[in-house]
N, CA, C and O of each residue as an XYZ file, in Angstrom:
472
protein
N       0.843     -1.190      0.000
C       0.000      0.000      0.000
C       0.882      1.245      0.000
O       1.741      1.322      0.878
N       0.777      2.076     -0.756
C       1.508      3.342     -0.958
C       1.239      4.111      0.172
O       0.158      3.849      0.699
N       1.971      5.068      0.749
C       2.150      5.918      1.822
C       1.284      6.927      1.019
O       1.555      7.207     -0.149
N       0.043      7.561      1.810
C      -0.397      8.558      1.968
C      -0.960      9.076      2.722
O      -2.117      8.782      3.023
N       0.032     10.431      3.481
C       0.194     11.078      4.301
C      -1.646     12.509      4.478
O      -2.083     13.375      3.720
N      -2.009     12.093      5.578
C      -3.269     12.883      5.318
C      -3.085     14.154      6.402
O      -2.870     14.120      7.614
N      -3.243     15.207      5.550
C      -3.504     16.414      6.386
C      -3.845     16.430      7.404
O      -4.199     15.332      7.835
N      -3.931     17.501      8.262
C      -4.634     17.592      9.446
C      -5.657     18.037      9.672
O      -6.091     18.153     10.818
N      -6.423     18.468      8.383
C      -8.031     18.624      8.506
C      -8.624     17.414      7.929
O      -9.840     17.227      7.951
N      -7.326     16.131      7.128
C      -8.306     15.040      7.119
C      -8.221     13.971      8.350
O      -9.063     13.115      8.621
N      -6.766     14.282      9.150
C      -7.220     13.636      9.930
C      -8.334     13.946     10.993
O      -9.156     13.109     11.366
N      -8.273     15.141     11.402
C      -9.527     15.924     12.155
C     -11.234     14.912     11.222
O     -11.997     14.120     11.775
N     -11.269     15.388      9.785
C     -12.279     14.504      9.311
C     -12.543     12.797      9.917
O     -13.497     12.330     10.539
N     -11.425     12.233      9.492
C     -11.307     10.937      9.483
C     -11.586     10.487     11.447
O     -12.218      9.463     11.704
N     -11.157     11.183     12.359
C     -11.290     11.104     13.992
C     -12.857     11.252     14.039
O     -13.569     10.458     14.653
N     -13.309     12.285     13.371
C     -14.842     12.752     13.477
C     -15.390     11.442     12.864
O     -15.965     10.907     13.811
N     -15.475     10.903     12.136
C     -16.560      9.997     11.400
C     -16.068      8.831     11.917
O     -16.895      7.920     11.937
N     -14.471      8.453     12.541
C     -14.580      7.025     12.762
C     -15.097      7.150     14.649
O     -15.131      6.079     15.255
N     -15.341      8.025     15.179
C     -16.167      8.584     16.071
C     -17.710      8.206     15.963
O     -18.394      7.547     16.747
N     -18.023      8.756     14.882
C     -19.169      8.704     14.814
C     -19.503      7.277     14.114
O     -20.702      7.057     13.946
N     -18.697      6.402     13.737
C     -18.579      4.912     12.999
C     -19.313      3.980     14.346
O     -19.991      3.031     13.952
N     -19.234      4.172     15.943
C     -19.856      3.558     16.528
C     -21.432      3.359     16.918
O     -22.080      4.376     17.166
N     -21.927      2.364     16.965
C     -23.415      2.668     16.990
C     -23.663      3.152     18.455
O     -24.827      3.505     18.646
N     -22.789      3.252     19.583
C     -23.463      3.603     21.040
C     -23.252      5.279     20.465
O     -24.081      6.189     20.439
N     -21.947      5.268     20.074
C     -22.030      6.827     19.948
C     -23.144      7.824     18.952
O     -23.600      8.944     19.183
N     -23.339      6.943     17.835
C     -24.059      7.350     16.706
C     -25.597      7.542     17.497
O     -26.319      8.472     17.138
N     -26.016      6.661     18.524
C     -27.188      6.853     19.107
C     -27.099      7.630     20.097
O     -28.199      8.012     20.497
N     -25.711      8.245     20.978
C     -25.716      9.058     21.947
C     -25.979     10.574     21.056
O     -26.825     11.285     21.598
N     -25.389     11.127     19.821
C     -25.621     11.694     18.614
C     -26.953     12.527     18.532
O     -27.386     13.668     18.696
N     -27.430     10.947     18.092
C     -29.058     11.246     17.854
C     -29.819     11.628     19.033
O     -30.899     12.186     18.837
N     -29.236     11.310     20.824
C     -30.079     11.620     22.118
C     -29.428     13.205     22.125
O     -30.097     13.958     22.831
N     -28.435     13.746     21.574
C     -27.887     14.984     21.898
C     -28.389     15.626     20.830
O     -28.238     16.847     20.877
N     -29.024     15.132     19.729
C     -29.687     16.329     18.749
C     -31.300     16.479     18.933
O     -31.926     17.473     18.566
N     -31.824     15.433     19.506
C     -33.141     15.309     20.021
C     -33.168     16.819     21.148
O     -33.526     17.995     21.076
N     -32.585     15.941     22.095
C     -32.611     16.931     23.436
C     -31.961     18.690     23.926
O     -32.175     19.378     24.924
N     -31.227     18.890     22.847
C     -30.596     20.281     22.712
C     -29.018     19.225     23.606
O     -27.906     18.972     23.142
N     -29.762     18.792     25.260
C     -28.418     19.092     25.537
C     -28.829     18.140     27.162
O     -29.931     17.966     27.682
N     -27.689     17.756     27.536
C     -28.030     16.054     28.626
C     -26.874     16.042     29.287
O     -25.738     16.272     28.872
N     -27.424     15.627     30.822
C     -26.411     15.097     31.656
C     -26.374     14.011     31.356
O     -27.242     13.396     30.737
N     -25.004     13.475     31.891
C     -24.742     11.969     31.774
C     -25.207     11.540     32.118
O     -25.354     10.453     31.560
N     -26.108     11.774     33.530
C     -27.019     10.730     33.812
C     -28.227     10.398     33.121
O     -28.830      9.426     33.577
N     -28.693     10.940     32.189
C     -29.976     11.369     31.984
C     -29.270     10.420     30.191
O     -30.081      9.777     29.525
N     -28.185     10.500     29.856
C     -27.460      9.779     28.893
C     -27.615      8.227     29.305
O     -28.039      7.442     28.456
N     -27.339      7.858     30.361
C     -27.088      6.339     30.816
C     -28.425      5.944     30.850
O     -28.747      4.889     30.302
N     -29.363      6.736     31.494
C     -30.441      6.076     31.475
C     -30.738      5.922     30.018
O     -30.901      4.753     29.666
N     -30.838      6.769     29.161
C     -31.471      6.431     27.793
C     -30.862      5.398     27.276
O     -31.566      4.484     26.846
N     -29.450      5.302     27.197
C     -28.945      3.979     26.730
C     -28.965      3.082     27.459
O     -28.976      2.021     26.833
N     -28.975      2.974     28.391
C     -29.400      1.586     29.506
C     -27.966      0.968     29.588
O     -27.867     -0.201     29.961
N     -26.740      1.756     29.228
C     -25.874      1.420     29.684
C     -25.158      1.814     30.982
O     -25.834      2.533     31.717
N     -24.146      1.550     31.343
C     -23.050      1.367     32.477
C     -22.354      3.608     32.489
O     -21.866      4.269     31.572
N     -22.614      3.922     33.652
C     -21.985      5.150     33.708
C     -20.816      5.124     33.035
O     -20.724      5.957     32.134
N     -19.989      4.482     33.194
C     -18.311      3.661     32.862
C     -18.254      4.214     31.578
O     -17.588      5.112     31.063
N     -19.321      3.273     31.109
C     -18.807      3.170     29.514
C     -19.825      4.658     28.836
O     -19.345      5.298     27.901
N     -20.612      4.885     29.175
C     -21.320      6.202     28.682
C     -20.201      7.632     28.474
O     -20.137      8.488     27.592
N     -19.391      7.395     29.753
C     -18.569      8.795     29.574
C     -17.508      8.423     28.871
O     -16.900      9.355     28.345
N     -16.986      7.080     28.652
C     -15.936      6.408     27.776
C     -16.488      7.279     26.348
O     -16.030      8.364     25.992
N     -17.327      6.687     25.810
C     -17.985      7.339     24.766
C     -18.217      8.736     24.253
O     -18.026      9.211     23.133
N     -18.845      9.459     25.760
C     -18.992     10.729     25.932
C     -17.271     11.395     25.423
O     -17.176     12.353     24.655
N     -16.119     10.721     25.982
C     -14.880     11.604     25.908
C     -14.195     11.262     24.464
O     -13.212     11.887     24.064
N     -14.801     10.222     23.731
C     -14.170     10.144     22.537
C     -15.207     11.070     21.873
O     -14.516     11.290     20.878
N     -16.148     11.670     21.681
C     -16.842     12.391     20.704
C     -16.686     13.829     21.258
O     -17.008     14.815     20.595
N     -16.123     13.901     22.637
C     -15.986     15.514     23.178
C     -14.274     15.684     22.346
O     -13.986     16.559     21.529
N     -13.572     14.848     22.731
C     -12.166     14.348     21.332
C     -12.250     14.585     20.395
O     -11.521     15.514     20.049
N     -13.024     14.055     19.469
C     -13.517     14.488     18.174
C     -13.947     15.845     17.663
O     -13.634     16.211     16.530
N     -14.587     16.519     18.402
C     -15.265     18.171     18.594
C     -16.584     17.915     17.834
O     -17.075     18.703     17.026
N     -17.053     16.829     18.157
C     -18.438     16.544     17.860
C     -19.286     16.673     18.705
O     -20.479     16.592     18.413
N     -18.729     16.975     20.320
C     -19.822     17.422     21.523
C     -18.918     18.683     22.449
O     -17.836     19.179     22.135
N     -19.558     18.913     23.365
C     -18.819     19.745     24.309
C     -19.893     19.483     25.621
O     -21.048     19.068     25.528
N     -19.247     19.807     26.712
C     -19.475     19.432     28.095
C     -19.044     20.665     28.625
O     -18.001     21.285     28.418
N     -20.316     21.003     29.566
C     -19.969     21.832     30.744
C     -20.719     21.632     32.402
O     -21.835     21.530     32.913
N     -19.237     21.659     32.796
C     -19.538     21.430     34.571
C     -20.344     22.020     35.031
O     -19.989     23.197     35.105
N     -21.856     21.769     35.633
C     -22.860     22.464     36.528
C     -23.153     21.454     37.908
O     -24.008     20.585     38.075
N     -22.210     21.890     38.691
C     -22.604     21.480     39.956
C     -21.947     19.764     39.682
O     -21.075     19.455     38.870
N     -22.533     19.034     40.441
C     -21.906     17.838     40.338
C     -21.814     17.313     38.932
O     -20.753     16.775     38.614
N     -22.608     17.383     38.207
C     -22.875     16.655     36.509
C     -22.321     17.665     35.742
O     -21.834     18.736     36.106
N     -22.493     17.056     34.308
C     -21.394     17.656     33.534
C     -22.588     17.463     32.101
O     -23.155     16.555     31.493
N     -22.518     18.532     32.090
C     -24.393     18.850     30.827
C     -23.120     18.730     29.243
O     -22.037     19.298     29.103
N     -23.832     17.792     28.319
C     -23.270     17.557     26.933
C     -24.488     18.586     25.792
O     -25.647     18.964     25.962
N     -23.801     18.693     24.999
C     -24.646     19.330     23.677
C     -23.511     18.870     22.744
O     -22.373     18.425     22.890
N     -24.433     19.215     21.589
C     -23.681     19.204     20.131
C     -22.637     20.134     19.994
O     -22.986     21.294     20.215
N     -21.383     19.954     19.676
C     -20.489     21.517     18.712
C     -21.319     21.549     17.227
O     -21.259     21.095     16.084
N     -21.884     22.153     17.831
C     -22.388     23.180     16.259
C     -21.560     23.424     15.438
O     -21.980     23.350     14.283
N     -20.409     23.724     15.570
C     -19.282     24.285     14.921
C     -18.683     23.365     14.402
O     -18.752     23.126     13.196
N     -17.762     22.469     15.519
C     -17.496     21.290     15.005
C     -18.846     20.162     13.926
O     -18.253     19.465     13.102
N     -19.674     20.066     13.912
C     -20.343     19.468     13.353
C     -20.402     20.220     11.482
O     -20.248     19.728     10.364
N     -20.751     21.805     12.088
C     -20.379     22.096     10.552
C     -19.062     22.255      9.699
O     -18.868     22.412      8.493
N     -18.397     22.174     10.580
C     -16.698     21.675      9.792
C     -16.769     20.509      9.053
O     -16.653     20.417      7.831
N     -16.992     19.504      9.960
C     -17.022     18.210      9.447
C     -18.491     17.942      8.098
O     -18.434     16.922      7.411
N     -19.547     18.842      7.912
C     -20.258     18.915      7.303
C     -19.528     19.290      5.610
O     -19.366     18.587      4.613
N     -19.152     21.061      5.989
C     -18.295     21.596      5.535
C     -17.152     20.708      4.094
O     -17.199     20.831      2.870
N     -16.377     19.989      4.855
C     -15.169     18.839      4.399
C     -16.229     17.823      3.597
O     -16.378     18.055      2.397
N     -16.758     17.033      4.015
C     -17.518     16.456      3.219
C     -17.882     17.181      2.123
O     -17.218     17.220      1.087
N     -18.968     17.789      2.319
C     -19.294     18.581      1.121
C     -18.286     19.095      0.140
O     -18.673     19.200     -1.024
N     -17.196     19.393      0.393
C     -16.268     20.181     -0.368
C     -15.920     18.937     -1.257
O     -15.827     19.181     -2.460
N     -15.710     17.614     -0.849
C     -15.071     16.383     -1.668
C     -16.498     15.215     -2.489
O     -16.530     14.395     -3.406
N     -17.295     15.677     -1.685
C     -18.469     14.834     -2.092
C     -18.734     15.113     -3.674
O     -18.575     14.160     -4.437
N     -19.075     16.191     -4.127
C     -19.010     16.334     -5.380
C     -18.357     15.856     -6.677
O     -18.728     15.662     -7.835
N     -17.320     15.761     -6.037
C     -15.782     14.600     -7.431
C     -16.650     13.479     -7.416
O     -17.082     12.994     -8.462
N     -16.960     12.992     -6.174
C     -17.383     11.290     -6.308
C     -19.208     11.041     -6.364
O     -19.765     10.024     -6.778
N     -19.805     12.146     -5.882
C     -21.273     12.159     -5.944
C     -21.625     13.072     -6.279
O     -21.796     13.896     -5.380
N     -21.852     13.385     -7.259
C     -22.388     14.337     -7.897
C     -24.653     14.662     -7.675
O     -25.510     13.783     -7.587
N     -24.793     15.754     -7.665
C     -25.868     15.831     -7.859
C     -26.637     15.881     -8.829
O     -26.079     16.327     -9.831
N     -28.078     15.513     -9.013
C     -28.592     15.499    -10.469
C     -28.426     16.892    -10.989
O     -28.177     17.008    -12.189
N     -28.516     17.813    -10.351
C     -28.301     19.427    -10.509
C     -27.122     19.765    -11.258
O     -27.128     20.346    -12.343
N     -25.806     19.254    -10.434
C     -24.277     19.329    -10.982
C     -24.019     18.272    -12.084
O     -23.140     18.457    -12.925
N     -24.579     17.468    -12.074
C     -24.846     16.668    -13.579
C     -24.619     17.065    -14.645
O     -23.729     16.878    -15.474
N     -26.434     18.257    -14.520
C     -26.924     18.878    -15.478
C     -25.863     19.825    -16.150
O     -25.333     19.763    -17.259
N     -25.733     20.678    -15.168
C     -24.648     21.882    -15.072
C     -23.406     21.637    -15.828
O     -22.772     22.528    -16.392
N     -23.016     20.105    -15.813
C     -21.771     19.695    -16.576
C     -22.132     19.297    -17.936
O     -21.359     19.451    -18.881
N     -22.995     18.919    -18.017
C     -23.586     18.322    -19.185
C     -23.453     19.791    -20.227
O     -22.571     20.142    -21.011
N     -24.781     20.435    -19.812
C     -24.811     21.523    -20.451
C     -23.568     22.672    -20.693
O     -23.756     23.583    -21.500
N     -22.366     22.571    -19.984
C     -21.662     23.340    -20.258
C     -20.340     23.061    -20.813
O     -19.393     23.775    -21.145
N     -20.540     21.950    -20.813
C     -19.490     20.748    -21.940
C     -20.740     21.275    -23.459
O     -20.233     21.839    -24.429
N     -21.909     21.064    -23.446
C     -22.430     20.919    -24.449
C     -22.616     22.682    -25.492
O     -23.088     22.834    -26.619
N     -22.016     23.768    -24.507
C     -22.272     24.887    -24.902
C     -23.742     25.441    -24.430
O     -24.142     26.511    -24.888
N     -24.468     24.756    -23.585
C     -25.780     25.430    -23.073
C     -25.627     26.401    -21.746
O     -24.834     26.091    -20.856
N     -26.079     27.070    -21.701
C     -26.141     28.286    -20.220
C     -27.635     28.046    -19.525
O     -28.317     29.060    -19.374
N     -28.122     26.926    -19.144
C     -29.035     27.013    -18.777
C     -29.029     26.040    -17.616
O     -30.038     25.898    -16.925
């Protein structure tokens, strides 16, 4: 396999999605876009898992900059990075196009290979 060396906004990409590649996390995800925003406890209960492993999870996607956490009193309240989420939105989109094109950008190529402006 040939050496290729990936940037640091693909590895930032590549941390984010193999992050999000787990299904506990991919469903902790979906409880943090539902809810605006969750203590861990209120996390464990929904997954019916182990405190242990909830914040295991919780610290690889706060890693990623796919969540953020802030200390209130004993618990520690999670939400989405907005920011981080549209970065990683962002990157995709920018490469998605070479390999998936839309019926729209199709058109657009079609017609302007063909001499049309429309």
């Amino acid at each position: 396999m040939e050496n290729y060396p990936l940037s640091s906004d693909d590895q930032r990409l590549a941390a984010m999605l193999k992050a999000l590649g787990n299904p506990i996390r991919f469903r902790i995800m979906h409880i943090l876009a539902e809810k605006k925003q969750c203590i861990t406890g209120d996390i464990v209960e929904l997954t019916g898992l182990a405190q242990s492993t909830v914040s295991q999870h919780l610290k690889v996607l706060r890693e990623a900059g796919l969540i953020s956490g802030e200390i209130e009193g004993p618990a520690t309240c999670y939400c989405l990075n907005d920011a981080g989420i549209r970065w990683m939105k962002s990157k995709i989109d920018s490469w998605l196009p070479e390999c998936c094109p839309t019926p729209e950008h199709r058109r657009f190529v079609v017609n302007h290979k063909h001499g049309f402006s429309g």
